[in-house]
C-alpha positions as CSV (number, residue, x, y, z in Angstrom):
1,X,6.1,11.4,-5.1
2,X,9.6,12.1,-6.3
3,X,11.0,9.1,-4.3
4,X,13.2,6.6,-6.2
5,X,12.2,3.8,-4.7
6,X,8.4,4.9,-5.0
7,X,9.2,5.3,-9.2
8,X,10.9,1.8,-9.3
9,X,7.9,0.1,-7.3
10,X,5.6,1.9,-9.4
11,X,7.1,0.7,-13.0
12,X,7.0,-2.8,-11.4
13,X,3.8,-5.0,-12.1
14,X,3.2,-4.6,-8.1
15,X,0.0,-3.8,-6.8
16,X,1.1,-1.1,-3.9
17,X,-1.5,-0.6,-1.1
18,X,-1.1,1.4,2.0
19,X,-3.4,1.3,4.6
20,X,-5.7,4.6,5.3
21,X,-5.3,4.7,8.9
22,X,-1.4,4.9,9.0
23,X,-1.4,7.5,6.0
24,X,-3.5,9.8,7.9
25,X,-1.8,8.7,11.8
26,X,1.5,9.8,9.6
27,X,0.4,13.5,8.3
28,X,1.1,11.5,4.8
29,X,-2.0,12.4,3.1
30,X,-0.5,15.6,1.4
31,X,2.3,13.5,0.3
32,X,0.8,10.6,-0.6
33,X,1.9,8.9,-4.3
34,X,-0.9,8.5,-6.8
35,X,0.2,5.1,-7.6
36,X,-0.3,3.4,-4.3
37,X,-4.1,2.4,-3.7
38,X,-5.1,3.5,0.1
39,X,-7.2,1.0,1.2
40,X,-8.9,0.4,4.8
41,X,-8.5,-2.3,7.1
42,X,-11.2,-4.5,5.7
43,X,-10.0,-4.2,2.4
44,X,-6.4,-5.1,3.8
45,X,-8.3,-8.4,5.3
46,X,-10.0,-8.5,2.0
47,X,-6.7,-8.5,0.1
48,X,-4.6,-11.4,2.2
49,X,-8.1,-13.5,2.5
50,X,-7.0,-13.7,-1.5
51,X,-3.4,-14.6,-1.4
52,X,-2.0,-17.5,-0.3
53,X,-0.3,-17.8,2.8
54,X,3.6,-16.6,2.7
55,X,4.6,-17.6,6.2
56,X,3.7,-19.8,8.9
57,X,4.2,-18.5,12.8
C-alpha cells in the first residue's frame, strides 16, 4: 500500500491486475493494494484473449 512504485502505477491510466492464486501462495492478501484488481486464472485468459499479441515465441 505505501509502495512508491505501487502510487506511481496507480496514478497511471494502467489497468493493474494480479492474479488470486499467487496473492494468496504469497501471504499477500493482508497487504494487498486496493488499486490492483485480483483476478483468477480465467479472467487472466479472459484479459490477454482481448489484447493483441505483444510477442511472438
Amino acid at each position: 500500500r505505501g509502495s512508491s512504485v505501487i502510487r506511481a502505477l496507480s496514478a497511471s491510466p494502467l489497468a493493474l491486475h494480479a492474479l488470486k492464486n499467487d496473492i494468496a501462495a504469497r501471504g499477500l492478501s493482508v497487504h494487498f493494494s486496493p488499486n490492483i484488481a485480483i483476478i483468477s486464472y480465467n479472467d487472466f485468459v479472459r484479459l490477454t484473449e482481448k489484447q493483441p499479441q505483444q510477442m511472438a515465441w
